[in-house]
PASESE-130826 format. One line per field, with one value per residue (C-alpha): x, y, z negated. Coordinates in nm, 4 decimals. Each point is the difference from the previous one (the first is absolute). Layout:
N
X: (X:...)
Y: (Y:...)
Z: (Z:...)
This chain:
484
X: (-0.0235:0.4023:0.1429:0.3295:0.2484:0.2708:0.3398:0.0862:-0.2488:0.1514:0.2793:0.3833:-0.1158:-0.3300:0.1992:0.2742:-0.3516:-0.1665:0.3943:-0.0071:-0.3273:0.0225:0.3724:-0.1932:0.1471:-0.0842:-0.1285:0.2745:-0.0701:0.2422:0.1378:-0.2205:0.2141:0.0870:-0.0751:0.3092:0.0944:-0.0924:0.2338:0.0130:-0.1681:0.4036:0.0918:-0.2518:0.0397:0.4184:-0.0457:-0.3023:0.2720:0.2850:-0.1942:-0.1235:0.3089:0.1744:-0.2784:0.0297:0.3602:-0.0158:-0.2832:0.2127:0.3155:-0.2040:-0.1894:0.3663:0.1473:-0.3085:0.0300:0.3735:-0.1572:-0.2584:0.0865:0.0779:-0.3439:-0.2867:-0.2783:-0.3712:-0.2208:0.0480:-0.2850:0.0078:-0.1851:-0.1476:-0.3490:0.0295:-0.1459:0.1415:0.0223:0.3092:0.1368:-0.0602:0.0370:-0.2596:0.1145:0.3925:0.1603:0.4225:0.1400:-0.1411:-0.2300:-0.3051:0.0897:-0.3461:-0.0880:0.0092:-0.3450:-0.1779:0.1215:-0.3236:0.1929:0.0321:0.3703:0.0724:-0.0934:0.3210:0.2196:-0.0264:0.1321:0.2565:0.1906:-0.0870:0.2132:0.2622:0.0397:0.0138:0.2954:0.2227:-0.0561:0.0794:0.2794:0.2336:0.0444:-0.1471:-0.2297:0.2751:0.2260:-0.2858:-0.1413:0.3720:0.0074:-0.2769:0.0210:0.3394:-0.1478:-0.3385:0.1422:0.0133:-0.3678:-0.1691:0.1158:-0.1593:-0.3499:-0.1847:0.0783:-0.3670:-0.0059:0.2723:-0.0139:-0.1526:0.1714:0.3361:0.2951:-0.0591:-0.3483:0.0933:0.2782:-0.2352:-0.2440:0.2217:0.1474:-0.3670:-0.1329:0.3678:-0.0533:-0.3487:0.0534:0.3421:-0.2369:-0.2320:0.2707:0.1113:-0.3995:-0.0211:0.3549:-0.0842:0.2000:-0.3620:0.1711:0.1980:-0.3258:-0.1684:-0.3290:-0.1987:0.1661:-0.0142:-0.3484:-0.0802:0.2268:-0.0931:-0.4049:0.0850:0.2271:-0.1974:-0.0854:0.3702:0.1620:-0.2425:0.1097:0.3677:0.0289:-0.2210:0.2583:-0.0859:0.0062:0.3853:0.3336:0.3202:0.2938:0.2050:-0.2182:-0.0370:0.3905:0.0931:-0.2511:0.0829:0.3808:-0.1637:-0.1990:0.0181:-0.3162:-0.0068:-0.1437:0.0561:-0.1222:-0.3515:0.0105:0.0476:-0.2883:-0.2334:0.1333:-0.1082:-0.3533:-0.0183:0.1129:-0.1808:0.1820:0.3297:0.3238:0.1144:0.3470:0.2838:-0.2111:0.1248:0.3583:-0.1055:-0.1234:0.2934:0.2554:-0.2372:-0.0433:0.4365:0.1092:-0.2652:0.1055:-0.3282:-0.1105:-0.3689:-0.1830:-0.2727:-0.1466:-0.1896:0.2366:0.1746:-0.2945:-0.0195:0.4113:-0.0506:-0.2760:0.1157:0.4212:0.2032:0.1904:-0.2017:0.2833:-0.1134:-0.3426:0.0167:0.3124:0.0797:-0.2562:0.0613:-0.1571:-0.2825:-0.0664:-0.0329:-0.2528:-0.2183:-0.0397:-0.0680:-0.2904:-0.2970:-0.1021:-0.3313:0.0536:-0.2726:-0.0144:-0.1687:0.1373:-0.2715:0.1162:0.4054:-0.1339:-0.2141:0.3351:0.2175:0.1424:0.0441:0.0090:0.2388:0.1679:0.3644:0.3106:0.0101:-0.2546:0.1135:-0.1899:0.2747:-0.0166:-0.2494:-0.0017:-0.0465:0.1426:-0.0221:-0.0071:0.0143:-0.4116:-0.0961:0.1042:-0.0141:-0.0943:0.1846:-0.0431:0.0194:-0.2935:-0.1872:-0.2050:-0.2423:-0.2038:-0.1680:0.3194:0.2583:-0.2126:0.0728:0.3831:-0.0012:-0.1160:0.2050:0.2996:-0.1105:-0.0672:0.4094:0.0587:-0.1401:0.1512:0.3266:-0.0130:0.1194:0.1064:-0.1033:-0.3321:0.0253:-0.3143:-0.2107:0.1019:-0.0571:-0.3902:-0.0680:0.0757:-0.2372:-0.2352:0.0307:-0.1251:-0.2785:-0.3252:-0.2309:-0.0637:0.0844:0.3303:0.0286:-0.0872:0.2565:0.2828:-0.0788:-0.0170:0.3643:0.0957:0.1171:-0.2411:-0.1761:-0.1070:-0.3179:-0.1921:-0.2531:0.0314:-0.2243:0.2169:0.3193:-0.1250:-0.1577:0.3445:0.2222:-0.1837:-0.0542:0.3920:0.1055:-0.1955:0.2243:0.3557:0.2477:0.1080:0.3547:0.2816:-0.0569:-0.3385:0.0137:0.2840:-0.2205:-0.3140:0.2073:0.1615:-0.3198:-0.1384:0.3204:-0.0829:-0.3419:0.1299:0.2917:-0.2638:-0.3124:-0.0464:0.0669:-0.2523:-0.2824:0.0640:0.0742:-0.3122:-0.2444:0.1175:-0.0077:-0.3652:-0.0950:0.2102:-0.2807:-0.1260:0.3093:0.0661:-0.3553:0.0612:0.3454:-0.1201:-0.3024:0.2709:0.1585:-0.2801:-0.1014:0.3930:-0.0017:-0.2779:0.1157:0.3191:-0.1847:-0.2056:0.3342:-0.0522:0.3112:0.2576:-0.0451:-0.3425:0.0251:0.2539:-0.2367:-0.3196:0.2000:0.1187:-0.3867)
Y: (-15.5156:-0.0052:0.1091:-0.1408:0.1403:-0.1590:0.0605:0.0347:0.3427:0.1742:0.2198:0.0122:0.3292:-0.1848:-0.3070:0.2673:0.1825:-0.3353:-0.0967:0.3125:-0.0122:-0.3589:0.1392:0.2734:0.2312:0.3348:-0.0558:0.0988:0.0197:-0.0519:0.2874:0.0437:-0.0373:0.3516:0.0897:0.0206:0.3989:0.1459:0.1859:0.3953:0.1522:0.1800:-0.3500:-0.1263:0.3220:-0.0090:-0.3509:0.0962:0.2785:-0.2039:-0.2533:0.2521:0.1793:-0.3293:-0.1035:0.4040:-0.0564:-0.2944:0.1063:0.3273:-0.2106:-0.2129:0.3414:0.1594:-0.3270:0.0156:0.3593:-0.0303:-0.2535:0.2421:0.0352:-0.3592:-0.1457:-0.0997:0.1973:-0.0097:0.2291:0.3152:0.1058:0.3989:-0.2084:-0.3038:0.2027:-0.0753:-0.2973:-0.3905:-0.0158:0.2313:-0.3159:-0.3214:-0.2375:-0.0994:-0.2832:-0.1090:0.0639:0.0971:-0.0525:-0.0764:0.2870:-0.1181:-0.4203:-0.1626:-0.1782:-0.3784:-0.0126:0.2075:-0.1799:0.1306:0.4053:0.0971:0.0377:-0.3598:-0.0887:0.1760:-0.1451:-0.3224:0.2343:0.1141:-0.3868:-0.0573:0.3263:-0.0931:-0.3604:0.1383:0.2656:-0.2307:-0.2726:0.3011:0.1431:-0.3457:0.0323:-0.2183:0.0867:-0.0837:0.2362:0.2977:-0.0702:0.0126:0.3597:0.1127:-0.1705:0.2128:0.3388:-0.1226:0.1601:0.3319:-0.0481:-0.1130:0.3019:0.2278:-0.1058:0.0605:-0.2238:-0.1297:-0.0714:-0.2658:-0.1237:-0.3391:-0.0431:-0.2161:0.0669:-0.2923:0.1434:0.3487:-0.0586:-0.2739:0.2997:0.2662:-0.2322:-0.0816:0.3545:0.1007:-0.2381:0.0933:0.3933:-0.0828:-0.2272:0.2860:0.2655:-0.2066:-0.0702:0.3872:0.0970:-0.2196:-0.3089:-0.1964:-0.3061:-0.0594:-0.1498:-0.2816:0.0203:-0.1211:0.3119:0.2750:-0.0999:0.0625:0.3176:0.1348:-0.0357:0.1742:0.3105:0.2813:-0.1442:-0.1136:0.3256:0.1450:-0.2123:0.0024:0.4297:-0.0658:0.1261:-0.3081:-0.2301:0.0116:-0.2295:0.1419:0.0923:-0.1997:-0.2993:0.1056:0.0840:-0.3562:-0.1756:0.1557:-0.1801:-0.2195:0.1413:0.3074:0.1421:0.4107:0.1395:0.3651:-0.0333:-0.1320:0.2820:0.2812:-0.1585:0.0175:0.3399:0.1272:-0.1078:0.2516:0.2634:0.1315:-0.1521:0.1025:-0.1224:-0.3167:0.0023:-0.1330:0.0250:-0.3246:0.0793:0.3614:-0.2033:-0.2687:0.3252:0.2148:-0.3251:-0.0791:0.3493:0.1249:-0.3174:-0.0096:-0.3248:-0.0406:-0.1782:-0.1871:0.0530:0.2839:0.1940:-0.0422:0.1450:0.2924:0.0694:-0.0471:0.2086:0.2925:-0.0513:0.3493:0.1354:0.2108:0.2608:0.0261:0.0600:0.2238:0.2378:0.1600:0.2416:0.3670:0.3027:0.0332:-0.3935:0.0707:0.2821:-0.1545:-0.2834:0.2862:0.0732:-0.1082:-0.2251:-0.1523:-0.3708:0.0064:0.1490:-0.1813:-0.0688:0.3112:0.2219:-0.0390:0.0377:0.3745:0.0880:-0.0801:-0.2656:-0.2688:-0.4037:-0.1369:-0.3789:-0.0484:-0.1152:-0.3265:-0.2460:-0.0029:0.0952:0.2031:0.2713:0.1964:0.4002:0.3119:0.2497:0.3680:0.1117:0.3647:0.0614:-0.2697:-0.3193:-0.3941:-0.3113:-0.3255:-0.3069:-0.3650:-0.1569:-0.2673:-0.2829:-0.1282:-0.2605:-0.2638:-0.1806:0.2441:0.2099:-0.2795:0.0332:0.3916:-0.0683:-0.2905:0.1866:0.3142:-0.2412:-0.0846:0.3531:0.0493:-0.3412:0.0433:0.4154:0.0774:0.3991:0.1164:-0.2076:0.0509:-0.2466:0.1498:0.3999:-0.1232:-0.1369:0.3148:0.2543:-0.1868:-0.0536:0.3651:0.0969:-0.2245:0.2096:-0.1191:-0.2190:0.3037:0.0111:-0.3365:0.0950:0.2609:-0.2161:-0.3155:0.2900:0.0819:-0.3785:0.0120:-0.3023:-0.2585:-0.3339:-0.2082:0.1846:0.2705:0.3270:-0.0644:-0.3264:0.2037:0.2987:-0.2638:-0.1842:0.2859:0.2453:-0.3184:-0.1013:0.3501:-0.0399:-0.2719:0.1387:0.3228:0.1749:0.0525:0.2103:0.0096:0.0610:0.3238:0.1522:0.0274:0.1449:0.2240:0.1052:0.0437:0.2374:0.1875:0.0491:0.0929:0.2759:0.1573:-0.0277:0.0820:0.3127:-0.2285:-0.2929:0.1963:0.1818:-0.4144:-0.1509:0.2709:-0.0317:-0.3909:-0.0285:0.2658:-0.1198:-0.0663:0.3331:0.1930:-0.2124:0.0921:0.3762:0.0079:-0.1504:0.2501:0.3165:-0.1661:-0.0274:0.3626:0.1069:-0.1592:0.2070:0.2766:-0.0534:-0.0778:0.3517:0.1861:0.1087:0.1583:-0.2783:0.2149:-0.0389:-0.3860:-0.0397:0.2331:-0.2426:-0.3314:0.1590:0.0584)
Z: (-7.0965:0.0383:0.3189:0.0200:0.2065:0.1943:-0.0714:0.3421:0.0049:-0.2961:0.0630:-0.1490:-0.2170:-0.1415:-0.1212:-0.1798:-0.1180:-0.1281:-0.2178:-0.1429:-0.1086:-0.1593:-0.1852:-0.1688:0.2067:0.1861:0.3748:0.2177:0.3618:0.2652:0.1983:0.3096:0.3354:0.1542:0.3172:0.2368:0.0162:0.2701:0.2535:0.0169:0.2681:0.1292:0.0127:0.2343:0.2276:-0.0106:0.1080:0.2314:0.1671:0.0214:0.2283:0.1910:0.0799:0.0665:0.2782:0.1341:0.0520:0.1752:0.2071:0.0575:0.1157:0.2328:0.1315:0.0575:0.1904:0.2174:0.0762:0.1082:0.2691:0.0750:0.3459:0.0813:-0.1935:0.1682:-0.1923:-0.0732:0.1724:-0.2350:-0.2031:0.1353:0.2968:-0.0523:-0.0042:0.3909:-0.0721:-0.0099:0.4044:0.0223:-0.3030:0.0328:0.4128:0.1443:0.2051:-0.1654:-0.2967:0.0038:-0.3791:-0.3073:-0.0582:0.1890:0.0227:0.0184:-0.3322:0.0311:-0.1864:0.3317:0.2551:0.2756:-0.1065:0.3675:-0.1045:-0.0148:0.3945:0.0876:-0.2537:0.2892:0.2676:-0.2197:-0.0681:0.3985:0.0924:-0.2873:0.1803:0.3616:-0.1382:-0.1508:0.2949:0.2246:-0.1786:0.0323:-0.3659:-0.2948:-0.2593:-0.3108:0.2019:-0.0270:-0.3280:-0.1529:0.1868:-0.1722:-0.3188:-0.0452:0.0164:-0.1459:-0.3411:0.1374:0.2717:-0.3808:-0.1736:0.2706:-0.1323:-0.2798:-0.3103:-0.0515:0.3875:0.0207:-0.3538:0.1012:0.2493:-0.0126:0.1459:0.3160:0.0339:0.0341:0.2687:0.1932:0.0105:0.0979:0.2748:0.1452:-0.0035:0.1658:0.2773:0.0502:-0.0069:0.2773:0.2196:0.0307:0.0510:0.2549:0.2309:-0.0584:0.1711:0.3146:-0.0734:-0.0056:0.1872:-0.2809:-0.2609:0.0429:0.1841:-0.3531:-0.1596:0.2756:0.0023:-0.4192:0.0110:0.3674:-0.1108:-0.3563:0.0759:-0.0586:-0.3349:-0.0788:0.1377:-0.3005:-0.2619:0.0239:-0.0577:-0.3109:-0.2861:-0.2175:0.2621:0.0482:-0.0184:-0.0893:0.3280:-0.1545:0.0784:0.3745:0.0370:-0.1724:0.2600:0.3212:-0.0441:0.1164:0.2796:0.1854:-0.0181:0.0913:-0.3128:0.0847:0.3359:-0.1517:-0.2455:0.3181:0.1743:-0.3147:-0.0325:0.3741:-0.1015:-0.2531:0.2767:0.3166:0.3085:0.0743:0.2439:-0.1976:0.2090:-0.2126:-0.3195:-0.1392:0.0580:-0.1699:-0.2958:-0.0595:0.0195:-0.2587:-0.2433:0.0511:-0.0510:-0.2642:-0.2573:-0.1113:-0.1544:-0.0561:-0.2412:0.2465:0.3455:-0.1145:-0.1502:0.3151:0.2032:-0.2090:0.0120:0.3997:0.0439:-0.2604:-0.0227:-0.0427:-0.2573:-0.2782:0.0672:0.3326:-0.0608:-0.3256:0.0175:-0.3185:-0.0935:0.0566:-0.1978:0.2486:-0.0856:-0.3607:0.0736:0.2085:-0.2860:-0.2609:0.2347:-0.0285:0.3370:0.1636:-0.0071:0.2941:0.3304:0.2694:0.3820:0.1383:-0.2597:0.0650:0.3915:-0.0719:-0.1902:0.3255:-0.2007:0.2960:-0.0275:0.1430:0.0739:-0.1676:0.1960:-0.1595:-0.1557:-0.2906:-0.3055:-0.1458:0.2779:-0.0834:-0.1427:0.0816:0.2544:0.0596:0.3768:0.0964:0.0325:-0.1654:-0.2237:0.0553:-0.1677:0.1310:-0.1124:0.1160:0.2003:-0.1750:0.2030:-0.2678:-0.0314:-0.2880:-0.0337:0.0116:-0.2498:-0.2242:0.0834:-0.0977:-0.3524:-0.1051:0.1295:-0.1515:-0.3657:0.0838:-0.0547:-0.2827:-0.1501:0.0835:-0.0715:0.3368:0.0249:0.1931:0.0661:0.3591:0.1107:-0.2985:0.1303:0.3610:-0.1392:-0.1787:0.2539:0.2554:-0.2821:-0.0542:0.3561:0.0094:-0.1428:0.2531:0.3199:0.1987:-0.1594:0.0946:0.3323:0.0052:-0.0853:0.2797:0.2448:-0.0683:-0.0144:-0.3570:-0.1238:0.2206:-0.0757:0.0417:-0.3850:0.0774:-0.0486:-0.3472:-0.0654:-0.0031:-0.1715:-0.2998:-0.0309:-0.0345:-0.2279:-0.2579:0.0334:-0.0788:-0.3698:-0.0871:0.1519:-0.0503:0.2830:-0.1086:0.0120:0.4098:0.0038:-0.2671:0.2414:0.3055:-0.2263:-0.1444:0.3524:0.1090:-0.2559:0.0748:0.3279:-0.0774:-0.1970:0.1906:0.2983:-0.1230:0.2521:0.3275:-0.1632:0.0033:0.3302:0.1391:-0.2523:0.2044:0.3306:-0.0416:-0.1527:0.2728:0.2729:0.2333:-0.0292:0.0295:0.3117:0.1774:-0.0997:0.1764:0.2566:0.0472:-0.0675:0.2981:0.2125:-0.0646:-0.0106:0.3874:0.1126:-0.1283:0.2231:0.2786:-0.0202:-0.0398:-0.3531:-0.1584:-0.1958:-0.3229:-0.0067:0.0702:-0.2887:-0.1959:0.0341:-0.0158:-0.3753:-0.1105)
């Protein structure tokens, strides 16, 4: 049997095989195809390099714009500290900006039942203000370049340009309505909205000093052309909460003439909060460092001494002047030395205050961190409930937390935050005075832990020192028993 074979099967080399072959000639096979070369392994990595160092750079340009802004962007909640947990991150009840917007695809998040209240307080401002809504979103759309660049680039990426400024405009009104029902100017919203914002405040006034849940100043200065809402007068009242109770006489005038004369400009309402409640120049609060200052850093210090302890030292606790963080330290007094410090009224919310404000800090690499020095040194005296104790007794914190409550918040803060340039001065002062003193601390640590004793023996070498006056006994003699 045959098997023929198609043309169409045989290859160009078997037809030049099969003509030689019929000529008589030697087979001559056609020169196999070579494979295409391939490329040295340099010239893969040179390439491999160059594309690297070209996405570096670029990364490293974007990185350097970014961290000239750093004290005008609004940041994410910094990594030192976001073992707190997602509670001190992310609003409960409304998001402000981009960061936390409610996806369209969960529409039940618990997020998305304010974004109503939020276009019913943008309506009620603009009917109010006697201006038009082209008029405002023109306002903002012209400094919507700079309120973008303030953000993250993956946050407003989606977003266009008319988005962007429509949400910065709502979340503006919204944040100015509420400024305003918190100041006392509650006949000025519309019953439907005092009502949402009235029944929602203690979970609002949370929200809105969450670091990512922020707006740019600029956004709040461009809308309040167009209404006068007092800003700084809302930020002094949410500033006394964090304080125990003092006289609030002229306080608002006190905070216009700090904000007009200081220049500052902040970058949202809670960098605001924290320049109120901290403001001073670092000048004033860490003079140039004298030989005795470079010393006491050489030596080695006890980052903790509890409340009791300073007190059996004759270390006393005292209140400072002022309320603001940024007065606190150390002071020598001529048999003893003192502690001041700014009282602190604490509760759940204002707890979560502290932290974003302290996360700031650490964001914007304020020097020195005057919240996070302020945190540490009362972290620092808290060892136990009795410590705790200690420190309500001499007014310094107070709030609704327990004793417990208190104790449990600040010893975990302090494992996620520095103390500072503030808070080493006043440990080092302190071991300083424990060792130019050390004599008069023991003689003050054993009359203090005996002081009852010593007390009821006076009192009996009185006694017998009065009978023995009454009998007539010689004054030598008296001054002779009352030594022994």
């Amino acid at each position: 049997m045959v098997l023929e074979i198609s043309p169409g099967l045989l290859r160009d080399e078997d037809y030049a095989e099969e003509e030689a072959q019929g000529a008589g000639l030697p087979k001559v096979r056609a020169p196999l195809p070579q494979p295409a070369e391939e490329p040295k392994a340099e010239t893969k990595y040179d390439e491999a390099l160059v594309l690297a160092q070209e996405a570096w750079k670029k990364k490293a340009n974007e990185f350097e714009a970014d961290f000239g802004k750093i004290e005008t962007k609004i940041h994410r909640f910094p990594p030192s500290i976001r073992g707190l947990g997602v509670r001190y991150m992310a609003p409960r009840a409304v998001a402000i900006g981009p960061y936390h917007r409610p996806s369209l695809s969960n529409e039940n998040n618990d997020l998305w039942q304010m974004e109503r209240v939020k276009e019913l307080a943008a309506y009620h401002f603009i009917e109010e203000s006697g201006h038009s809504l082209e008029e405002m979103f023109s306002a903002v759309s012209s400094v919507q370049g700079h309120a973008r660049g303030v953000y993250t680039r993956e946050a407003t990426a989606n977003m266009e340009d008319a988005t962007f400024a429509l949400t910065m405009l709502r979340d503006g009104c919204f944040l100015l309505q509420f400024m305003l029902m918190c100041v006392g100017a509650r006949h000025e919203l519309a019953p439907s909205l005092l009502y949402c914002l009235s029944s929602n405040q203690a979970v609002i006034s949370h929200d809105i000093m969450l670091l990512e849940n922020q707006i740019p100043w600029i956004v709040i200065d461009t809308l309040r052309m167009f209404r006068d809402v007092p800003v700084e007068g809302f930020i002094v009242k949410m500033g006394h909460t964090l304080q125990v109770c003092r006289d609030d006489s002229e306080i608002y005038t006190q905070m216009k003439r700090f904000l007009e004369f200081d220049g500052y400009k902040p970058p949202h309402l809670l960098g605001l909060l924290h320049h109120y409640k901290t403001g001073r120049s670092i000048a004033e609060v860490l003079p140039s460092s004298s030989t005795d200052d470079v010393e006491r850093r050489l030596r080695p210090v006890l980052k903790t001494i509890s409340a009791i302890e300073l007190q059996e030292m004759g270390i006393m606790l005292v209140a400072s002047k002022t309320t603001k963080f940024i007065d606190m330290g150390f002071k020598k007094i001529p048999i003893s030395g003192e502690i001041f410090l700014a009282p602190l009224l604490l509760d759940e919310i204002r707890s979560y205050w502290l932290i974003n404000m302290a996360a700031f800090e650490i964001c914007t690499g304020a020097e020195p961190p005057v919240l996070c020095s302020y945190l540490a040194v009362l972290a620092m005296l808290m060892d136990r409930e009795d410590d705790v104790h200690e420190l309500r007794a001499k007014r310094l914190v107070q709030g609704e937390l327990t004793n417990r409550e208190m104790l449990d918040f600040f010893k975990t803060l302090i494992k996620h935050i520095s103390g500072g340039a503030i808070y080493d001065r006043i440990l080092g002062e302190i071991e300083d005075y424990k060792l130019k003193r050390c004599i008069w601390i023991k003689m003050y640590s054993f009359v203090y832990k005996n002081f009852k004793t010593v007390i009821t023996v006076l009192s009996i070498i009185g006694v017998i020192g009065g009978i023995f006056k009454t009998l007539g006994l010689p004054l030598k003699t008296l001054l002779f028993l009352k030594k022994h």
